[in-house]
Every structure is written in C-alpha cells, then in structure tokens.
N, C-alpha and C positions, 0 to 999 in steps of 0.2 A: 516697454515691450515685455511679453510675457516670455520666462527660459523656453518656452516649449516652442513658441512664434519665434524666435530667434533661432534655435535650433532645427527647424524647418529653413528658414529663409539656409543659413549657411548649409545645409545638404544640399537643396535647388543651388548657390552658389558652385560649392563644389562637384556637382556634376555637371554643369555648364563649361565649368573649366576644363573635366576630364572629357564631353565630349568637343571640343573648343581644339585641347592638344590633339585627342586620336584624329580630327580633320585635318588639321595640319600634319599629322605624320602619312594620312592617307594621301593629302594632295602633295608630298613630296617623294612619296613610293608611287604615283601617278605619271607625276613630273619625270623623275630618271625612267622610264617604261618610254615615256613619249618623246621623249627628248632626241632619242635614237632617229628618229623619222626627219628627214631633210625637211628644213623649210620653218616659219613660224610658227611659235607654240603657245597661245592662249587657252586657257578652258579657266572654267568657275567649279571647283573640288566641292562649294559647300551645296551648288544645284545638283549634283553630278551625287551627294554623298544624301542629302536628301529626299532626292526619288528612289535609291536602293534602298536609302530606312524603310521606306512606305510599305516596299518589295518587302525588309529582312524583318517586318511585323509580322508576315505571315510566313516565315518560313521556321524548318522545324529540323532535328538532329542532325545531319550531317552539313547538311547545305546552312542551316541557322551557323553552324561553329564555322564555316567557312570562309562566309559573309563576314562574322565579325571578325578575324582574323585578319583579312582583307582589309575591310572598310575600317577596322582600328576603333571597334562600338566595344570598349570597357565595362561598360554602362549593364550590360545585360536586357535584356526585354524590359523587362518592370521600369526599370529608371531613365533607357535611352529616349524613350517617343517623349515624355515628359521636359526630358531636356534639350529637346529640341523647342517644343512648344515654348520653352523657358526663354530659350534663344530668340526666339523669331521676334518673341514679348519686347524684349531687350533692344531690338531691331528696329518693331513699332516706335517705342518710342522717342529713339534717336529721330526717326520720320515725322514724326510728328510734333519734333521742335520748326521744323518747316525749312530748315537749314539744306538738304537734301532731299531728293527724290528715293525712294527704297523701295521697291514693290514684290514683294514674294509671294506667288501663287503656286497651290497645287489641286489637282484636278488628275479625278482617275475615272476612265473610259473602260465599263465593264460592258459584256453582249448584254443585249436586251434578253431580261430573264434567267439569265446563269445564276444560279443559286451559289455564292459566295455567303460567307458567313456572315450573320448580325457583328458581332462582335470583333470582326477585320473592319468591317464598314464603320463603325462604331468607331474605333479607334483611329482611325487617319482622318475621320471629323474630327475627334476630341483634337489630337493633338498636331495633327497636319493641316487643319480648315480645308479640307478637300472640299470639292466642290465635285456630285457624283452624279454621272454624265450616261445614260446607257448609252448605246451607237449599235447597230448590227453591223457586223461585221460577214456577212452572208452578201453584204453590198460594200465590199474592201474600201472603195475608189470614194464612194461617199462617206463612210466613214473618215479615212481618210482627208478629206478636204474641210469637215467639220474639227476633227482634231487639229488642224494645221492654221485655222482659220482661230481658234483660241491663243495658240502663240504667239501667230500675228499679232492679235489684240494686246498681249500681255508684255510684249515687247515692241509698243511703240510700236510697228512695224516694222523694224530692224531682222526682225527673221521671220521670212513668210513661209515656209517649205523645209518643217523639220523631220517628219516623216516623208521619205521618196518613196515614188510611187513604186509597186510590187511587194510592199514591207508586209503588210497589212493582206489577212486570208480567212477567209472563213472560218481556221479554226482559229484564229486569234481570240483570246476569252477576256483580257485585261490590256488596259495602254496607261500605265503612270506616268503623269507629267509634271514638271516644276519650272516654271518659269519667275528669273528673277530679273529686276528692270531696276539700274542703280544711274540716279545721276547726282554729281556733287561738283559743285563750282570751288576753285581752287580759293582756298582763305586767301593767298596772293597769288592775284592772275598777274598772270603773264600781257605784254605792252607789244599789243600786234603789231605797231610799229617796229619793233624788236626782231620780228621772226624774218629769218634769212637765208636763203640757202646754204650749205652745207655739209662738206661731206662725212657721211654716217656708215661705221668700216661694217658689213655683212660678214664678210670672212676675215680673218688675215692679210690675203693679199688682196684682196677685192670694198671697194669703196663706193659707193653712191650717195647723190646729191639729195638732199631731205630737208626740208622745211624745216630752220632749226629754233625755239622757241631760247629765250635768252630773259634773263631778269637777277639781276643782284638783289639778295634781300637775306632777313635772319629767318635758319631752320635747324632743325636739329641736323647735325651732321656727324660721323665719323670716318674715321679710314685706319687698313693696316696696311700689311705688306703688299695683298696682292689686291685688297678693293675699298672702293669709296661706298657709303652707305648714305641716302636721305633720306627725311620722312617730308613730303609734300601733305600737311592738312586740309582738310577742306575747311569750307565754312562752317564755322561750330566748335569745330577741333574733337568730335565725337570719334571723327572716323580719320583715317590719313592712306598715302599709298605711301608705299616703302622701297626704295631705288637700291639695286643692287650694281655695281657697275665694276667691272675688272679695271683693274692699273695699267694692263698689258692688252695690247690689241688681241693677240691671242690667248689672253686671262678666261677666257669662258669656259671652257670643258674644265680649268682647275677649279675654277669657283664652282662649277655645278657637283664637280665627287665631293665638296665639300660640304655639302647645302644640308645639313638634316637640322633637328627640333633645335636639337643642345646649341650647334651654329648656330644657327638663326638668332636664338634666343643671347645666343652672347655677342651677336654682333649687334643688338639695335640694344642690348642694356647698356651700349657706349654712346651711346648720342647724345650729345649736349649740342646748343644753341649755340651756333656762330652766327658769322656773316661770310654767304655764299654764292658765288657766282654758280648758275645755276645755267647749262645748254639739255634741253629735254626736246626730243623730234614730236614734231605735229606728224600723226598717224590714223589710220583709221587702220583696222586688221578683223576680221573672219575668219574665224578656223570650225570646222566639221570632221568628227568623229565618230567611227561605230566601236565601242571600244567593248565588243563582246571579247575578241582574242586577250584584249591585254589584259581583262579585267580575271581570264582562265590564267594567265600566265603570273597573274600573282596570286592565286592560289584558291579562286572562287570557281572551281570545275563545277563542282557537280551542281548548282543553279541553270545549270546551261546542259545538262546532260536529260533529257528526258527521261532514261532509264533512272535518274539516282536522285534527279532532285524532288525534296518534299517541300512543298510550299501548301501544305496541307492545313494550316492556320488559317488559309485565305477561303477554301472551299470543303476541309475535312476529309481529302481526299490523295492519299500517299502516290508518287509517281503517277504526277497526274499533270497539275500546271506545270513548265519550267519557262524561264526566261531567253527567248528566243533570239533579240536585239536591242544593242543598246545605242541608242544615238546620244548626242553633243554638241548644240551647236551654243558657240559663243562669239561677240561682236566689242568690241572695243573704239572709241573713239577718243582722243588724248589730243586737246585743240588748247586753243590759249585761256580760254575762259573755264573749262571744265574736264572730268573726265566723266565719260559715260559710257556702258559696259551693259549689254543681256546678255541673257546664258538660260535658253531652255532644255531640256534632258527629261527624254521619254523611256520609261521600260517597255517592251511586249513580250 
C-alpha cells in the first residue's frame, strides 16, 4: 500500500470514530432529556442523528453551530457527510456477509418545483443515497399518505403512520426521512421450551408477570457494585446488544446519572467470557416521539425559530426554511430466536 493510500484510509478511520463517539454522546444527552417522561423509552440516536445531518448540510451560521453543538458533529461540514457515508459502507458490508438483515434508507420529499440548491441535492445523493421524491404538498393529506406509505415499505411494515395527519400544509417545502430495518438472530438462541413466566419488577414496588427467556451458556460478562453488564452477539459476531442491568431493584435512576461515554466505555472494557445463566423478557415495545421541544431544550433553538434560522445551504435563501416537526417512531422486538428493531425519523 502506498503512504498516501494508507494515510487516507486512517483519516476516513479516524473520523468514523469521532463521528461514532459524538453519536454516542448525542444518544446519551437524548437518553437523560427523555428519560424524565413516564413510561418506556426506546428510540434509534443513529436514525434520529442521520436525518438532522441531511437537515445540518444545509444549514448555515448560527443554526449550523447550533446543530453541531447539539448533535455532537466534531467533524465540521467538509468531513461529517463523508463520514457518514463511510459508516453506512461499514454497515453494508457487515449485511452483506448474509448473517443479519440491516437496511438503511433515506429519502427526501421536496414540493414539486421548489428551487433547492444543485449542490444540497447533490450532496445527500453522494453521501446519504437519498432517494428524491417531489410530492405537492398544496394536497397535505396526499402527500402525506405517499410519504407514510415509503416507511411502511422500508420497515417491513412495522410502522405504518409516521407522519399524523394535520402535520403536513401547503407551506411545507421539504420532508427528510431515514428509515432503518435491523434484524439479527442471536449467535445463541434461546430454547422456547425454556421461556416461562415471571415476574419482571417495573417499579420498586410494583412487579409483573413477563415471558421470561432463560438459557445458560458462555458471554462476555461483567459486574460491579451497582450493575451487571452483557454482551448478547448475534450471528457473525459483527454486531452484539449490550445489557445493562442494576444490582438493586431500585438501581435504575443511579445507573442512568451514571451513564455517559467514559462509563460506558469503562464498563464493557471489562467483559471477559464466562459462563452465564442468562433471564432476558420476551418483549415487543413502540415508542413515538415529536422531539421538536427537547431537541430546543438542548440547545438547537434557532432551527426551529422561523425568524433566526438559516438553512440557506439548502435554497440560498437566509430566514427563510426552518424546521417545523420532528417525529420518531421506533419498534423493537426481543423473542427467542432474534432481535428486531425499525426506527423511521422524518424532518419538516
């Protein structure tokens, strides 16, 4: 290999990495934002952080520093879309050992005829594979069922109705969307004969009976004081989900103030290979989100202010587009044979 081709490859490395961590620090400043809200908390950070890239391509001075402050894009303009592209590559091919389902689409719904820039449209082909969609939106309710009617597809039909009806208005000028469709059979399933009821604590003092999945076998495992850590691989061993679990029935709000990059990263650099008896719930879970407020509330205002934001990359045209709604829908399914997970996320 030539110094020059090797020192290419290790830049595309290294920014891979740095937009890899800023996702993780974003889906963990997501995570404490949402976590406040009673009830169960699934989303997908990397669908959720890849339709705002699409978005923070065309955005420009205050709203540009804003976005990446927020979304944790270290990267700058020039090297983030690349490293994404870089990423998704990396994604491909783990897919296409045949081990795993992995399907990531994006797709952006401009009005028919809105002059938008060559060079925004240009660049979420190069590096997004968008897929560009005009719709009128002078007919909400149709466009509308045409964009909804793409997610459907693209998840399986696990989520049919990601856009609700009223969302969508004539002045609507752009609708980004990302949908991603992940399925991976567990390197060791679980023995349906095995699964049995049992009770799984929701609160402290409150318990319910839940299909309880059971199987002894070697994983990489750790524990400290307050939590036991797994790594469950799938088939392949490309990819794994990683189990977090308190010690103490009411261990969960300590374990969550604890949760940032550095933890994380020091709690699974301890994992060696035992042998573990292993109880994980048979689950299926939906969660739906408009996460315009909480996405102001950590410090991305002015995208969302019509007076201040410039997304003028996208059309050359200062306070002019802003980002009106942001939905999230994501779906999980966690059975004996596999896990399986979509997550669509639209801008308008």
């Amino acid at each position: 290999m030539k110094p020059f081709e090797q020192s290419v490859q290790e830049k595309d490395y290294s920014n891979v990495e740095a937009l890899v961590r800023g996702n993780t620090e974003f889906a963990l400043d997501l995570y404490q934002k949402l976590r406040t809200v009673e009830g169960n908390l699934f989303f997908s950070p990397y669908s959720i952080s890849t339709a705002l890239a699409m978005t923070y391509a065309g955005a420009r001075g205050n709203t540009e520093a804003q976005m990446a402050e927020t979304l944790h894009f270290t990267l700058g303009q020039k090297y983030l879309h690349p490293a994404f592209a870089s990423l998704e590559a990396k994604l491909k091919i783990v897919q296409q050992k045949g081990h795993i389902q992995l399907k990531v689409a994006n797709s952006l719904w401009p009005q028919v005829r809105y002059p938008f820039l060559e060079e925004f449209l240009a660049l979420t082909k190069e590096y997004y594979g968008v897929l560009i969609t005009p719709v009128d939106y002078r007919k909400p309710e149709a466009a509308r069922e045409i964009i909804n009617a793409w997610v459907e597809e693209k998840t399986q039909g696990k989520i049919g109705e990601l856009i609700p009806s009223g969302v969508l208005d004539p002045l609507t000028r752009l609708v980004l969307t990302n949908a991603i469709y992940f399925k991976g059979n567990w390197a060791s399933q679980f023995d349906k004969t095995l699964t049995a009821n049992a009770p799984f604590w929701v609160t402290p003092a409150e318990a319910v009976k839940v299909p309880m999945m059971a199987q002894k076998s070697e994983f990489r495992y750790a524990e400290n004081d307050t939590l036991q850590i797994l790594e469950l691989p799938y088939v392949g061993n490309d990819l794994s989900l990683i189990v977090l679990l308190p010690k103490k029935v009411d261990g969960l709000t300590e374990l969550e103030d604890k949760l940032t990059v550095e933890t994380l990263r020091e709690w699974t650099s301890s994992l060696w290979r035992r042998e573990v008896q292993v109880f994980l719930p048979r689950f299926r879970l939906g969660c739906r989100y408009e996460l315009s407020k909480t996405l102001k509330a950590m410090g991305m205002t002015d995208a969302f202010d019509s007076g201040k934001a410039d997304f003028s990359g996208m059309d050359g045209r200062v306070h002019w587009l802003y980002i009106f709604k942001v939905f999230h829908n994501a779906f999980i399914d966690v059975n004996e044979d596999c896990l399986l997970y979509t997550s669509p996320s639209p801008r308008d």
